[in-house]
C-alpha positions as a LaTeX table, in Angstrom:
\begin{tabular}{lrrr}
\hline
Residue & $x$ (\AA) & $y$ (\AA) & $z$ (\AA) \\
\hline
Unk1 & $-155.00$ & $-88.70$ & $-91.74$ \\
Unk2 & $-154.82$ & $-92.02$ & $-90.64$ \\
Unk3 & $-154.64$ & $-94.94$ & $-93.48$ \\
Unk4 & $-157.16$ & $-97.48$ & $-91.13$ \\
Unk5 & $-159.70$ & $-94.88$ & $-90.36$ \\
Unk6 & $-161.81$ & $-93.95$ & $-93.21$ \\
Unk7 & $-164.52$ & $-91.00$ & $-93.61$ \\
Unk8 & $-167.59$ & $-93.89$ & $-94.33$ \\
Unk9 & $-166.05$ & $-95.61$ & $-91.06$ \\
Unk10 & $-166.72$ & $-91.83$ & $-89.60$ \\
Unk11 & $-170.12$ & $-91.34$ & $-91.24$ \\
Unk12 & $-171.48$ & $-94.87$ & $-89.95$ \\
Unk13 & $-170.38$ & $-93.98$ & $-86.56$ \\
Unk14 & $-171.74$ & $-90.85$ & $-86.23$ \\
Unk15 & $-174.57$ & $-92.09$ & $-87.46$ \\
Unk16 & $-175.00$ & $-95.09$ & $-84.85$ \\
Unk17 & $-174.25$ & $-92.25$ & $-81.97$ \\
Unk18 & $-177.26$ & $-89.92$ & $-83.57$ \\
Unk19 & $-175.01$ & $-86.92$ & $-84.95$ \\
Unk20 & $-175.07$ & $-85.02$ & $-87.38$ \\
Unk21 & $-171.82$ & $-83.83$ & $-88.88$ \\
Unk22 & $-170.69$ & $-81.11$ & $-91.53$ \\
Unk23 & $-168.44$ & $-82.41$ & $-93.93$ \\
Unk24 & $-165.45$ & $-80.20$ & $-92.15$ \\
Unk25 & $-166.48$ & $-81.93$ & $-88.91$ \\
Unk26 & $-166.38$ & $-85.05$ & $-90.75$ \\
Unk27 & $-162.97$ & $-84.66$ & $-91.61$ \\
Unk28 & $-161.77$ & $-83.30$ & $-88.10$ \\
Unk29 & $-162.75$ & $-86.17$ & $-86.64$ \\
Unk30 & $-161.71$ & $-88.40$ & $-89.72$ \\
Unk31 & $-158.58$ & $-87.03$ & $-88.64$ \\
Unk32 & $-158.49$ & $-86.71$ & $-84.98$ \\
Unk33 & $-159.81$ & $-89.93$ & $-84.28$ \\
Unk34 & $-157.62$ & $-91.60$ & $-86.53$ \\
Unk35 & $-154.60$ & $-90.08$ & $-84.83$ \\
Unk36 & $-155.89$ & $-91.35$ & $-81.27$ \\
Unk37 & $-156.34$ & $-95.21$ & $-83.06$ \\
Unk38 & $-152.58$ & $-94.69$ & $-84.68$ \\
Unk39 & $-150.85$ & $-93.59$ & $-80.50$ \\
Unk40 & $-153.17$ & $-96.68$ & $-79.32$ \\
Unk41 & $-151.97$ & $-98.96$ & $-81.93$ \\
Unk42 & $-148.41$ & $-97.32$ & $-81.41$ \\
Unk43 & $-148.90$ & $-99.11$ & $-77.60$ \\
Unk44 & $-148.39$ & $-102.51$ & $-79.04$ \\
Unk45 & $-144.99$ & $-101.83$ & $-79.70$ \\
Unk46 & $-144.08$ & $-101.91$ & $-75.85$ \\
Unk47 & $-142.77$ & $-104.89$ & $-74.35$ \\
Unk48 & $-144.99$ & $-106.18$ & $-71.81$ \\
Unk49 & $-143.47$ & $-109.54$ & $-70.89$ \\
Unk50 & $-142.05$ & $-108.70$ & $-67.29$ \\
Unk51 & $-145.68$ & $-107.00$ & $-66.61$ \\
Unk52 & $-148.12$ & $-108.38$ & $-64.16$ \\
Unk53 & $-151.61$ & $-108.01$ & $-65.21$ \\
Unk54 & $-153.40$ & $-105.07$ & $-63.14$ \\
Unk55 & $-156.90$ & $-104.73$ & $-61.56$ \\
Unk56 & $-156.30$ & $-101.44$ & $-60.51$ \\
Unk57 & $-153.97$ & $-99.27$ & $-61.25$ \\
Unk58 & $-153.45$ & $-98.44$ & $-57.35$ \\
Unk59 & $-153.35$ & $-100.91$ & $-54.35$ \\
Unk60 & $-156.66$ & $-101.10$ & $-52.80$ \\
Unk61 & $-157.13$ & $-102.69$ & $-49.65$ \\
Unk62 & $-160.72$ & $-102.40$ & $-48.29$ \\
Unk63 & $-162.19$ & $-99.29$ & $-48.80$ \\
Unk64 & $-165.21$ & $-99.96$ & $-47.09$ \\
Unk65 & $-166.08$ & $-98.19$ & $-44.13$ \\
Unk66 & $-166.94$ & $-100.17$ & $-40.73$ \\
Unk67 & $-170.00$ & $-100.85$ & $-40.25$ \\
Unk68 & $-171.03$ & $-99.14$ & $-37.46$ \\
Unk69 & $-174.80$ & $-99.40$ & $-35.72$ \\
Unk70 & $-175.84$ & $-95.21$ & $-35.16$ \\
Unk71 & $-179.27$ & $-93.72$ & $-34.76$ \\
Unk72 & $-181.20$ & $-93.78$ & $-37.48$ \\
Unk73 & $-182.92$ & $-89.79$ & $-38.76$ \\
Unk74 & $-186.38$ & $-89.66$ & $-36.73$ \\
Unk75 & $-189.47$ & $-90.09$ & $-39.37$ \\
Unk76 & $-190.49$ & $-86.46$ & $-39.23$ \\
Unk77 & $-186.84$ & $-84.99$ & $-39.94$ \\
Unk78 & $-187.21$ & $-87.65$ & $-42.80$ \\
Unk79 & $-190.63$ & $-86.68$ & $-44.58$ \\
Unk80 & $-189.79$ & $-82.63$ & $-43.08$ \\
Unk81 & $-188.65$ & $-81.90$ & $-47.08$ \\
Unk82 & $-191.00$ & $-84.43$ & $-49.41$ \\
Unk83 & $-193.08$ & $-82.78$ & $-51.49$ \\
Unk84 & $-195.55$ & $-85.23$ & $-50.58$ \\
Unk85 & $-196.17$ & $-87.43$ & $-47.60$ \\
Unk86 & $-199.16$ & $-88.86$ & $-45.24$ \\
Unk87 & $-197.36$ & $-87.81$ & $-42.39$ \\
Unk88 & $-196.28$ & $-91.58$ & $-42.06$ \\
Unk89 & $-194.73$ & $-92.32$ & $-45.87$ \\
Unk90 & $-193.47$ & $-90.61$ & $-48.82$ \\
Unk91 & $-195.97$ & $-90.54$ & $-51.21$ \\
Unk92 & $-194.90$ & $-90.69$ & $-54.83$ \\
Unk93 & $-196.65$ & $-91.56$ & $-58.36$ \\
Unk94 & $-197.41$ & $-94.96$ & $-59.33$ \\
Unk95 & $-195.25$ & $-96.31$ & $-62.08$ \\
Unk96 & $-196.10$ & $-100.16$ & $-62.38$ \\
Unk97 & $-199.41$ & $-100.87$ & $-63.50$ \\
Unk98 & $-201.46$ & $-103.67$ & $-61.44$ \\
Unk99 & $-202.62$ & $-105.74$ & $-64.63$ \\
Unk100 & $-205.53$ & $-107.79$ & $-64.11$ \\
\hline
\end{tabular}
């Protein structure tokens, strides 16, 4: 188990993320967790002084398509599958009330 991770450190998390843990889940992840914070600690170790700072991980160029002007989907094909329409516009529930 890892000296840095405690069980309380475990408990309050849990907590904060709305789970409830057995005490032998408690001390897997006790356990597991701390194991995964002692190989990420363990990454300080490498020497990253010749290493340019990344964005991404790959080269990206643009990875947008061109825009391109095409027919748009006629208004019945549109409104053919809404589960409710005026034969014009979808209609759907209000959710923002007017206020006076």
């Amino acid at each position: 188990m890892s000296d840095k991770l405690t069980r309380a450190e475990v408990l309050k998390v849990a907590k904060l993320a709305r789970l409830k843990l057995t005490d032998a889940e408690l001390d897997d992840c006790t356990t597991k967790l701390g194991t995964i914070l002692d190989y990420v600690a363990s990454l300080d170790d490498v020497n990253t002084d010749d290493v340019e700072p990344l964005v991404h991980a790959v080269e990206l160029s643009n990875v947008f398509r061109d825009d391109v002007v095409e027919p748009s989907l006629p208004q019945q094909a549109a409104l053919a599958n809404a589960p409710k329409t005026d034969g014009r516009f979808f209609l759907v529930p209000q959710i923002l009330d007017a206020g006076d």
